[in-house]
C-alpha positions in Angstrom: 93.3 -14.2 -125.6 92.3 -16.1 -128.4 92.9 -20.5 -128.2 93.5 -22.0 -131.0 93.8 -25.7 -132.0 96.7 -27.3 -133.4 96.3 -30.9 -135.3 98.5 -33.1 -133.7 99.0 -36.6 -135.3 100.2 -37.9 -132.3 103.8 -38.0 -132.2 106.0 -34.7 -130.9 104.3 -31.6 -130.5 104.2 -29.3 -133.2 104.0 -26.3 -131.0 107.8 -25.1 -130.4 109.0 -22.5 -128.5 109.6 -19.7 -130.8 108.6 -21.1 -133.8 105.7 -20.4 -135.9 102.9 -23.3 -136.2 99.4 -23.1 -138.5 96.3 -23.5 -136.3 93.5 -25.7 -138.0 91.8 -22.3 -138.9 94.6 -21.3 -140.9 95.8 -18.7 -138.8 99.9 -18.4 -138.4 101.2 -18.2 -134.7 104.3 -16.2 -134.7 104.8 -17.5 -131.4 102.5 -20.4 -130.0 102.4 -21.1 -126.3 101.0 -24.5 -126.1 98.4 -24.7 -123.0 96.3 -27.7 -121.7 92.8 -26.6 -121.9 91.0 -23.6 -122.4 89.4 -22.4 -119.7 85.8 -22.0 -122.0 84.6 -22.8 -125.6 84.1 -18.8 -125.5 88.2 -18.2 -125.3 88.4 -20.5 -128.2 88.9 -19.7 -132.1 85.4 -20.2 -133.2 86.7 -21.3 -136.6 89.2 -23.6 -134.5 86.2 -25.0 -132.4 83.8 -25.9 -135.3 86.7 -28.0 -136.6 87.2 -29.8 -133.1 83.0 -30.6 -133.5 83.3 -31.7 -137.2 87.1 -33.8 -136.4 85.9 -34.9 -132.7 88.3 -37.7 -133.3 91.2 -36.2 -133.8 94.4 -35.3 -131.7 95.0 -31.3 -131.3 96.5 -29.1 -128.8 95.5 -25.7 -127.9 98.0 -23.0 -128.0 97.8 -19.1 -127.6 99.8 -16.3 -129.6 102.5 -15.3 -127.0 104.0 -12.8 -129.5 103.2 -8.9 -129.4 100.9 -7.8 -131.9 101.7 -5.0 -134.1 99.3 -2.1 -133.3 97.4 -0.2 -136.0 98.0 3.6 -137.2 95.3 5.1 -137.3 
């Protein structure tokens, strides 16, 4: 499972239930599942978690995809 930040400016969450939302890394959740804290900096996005060290200063939340992945043919 893969955190990844959201930039929140402050006001309501961006992170609705069944909606898609853009992480800070650019990634698209299909379906973000906002969660308070991850439990390492290891379960986190590493491009999400070097903007959290550049932006320390800013609001975010962490979410995780809750939507099924498609799986590959191979």
């Amino acid at each position: 499972m893969s955190v990844h930040f959201i930039h929140d400016l402050g006001h309501d969450s961006q992170v609705k239930p069944y909606a898609k939302v853009e992480a800070v890394c650019g990634h698209e959740l299909k379906e973000a599942h906002e969660i308070v804290a991850p439990e390492s900096d290891g379960d986190v996005c590493p491009e999400c978690l070097a903007w959290s060290k550049r932006n320390r200063y800013q609001n975010r939340r962490c979410a995780v995809e809750m939507s099924a992945r498609a799986v590959a043919s191979g």
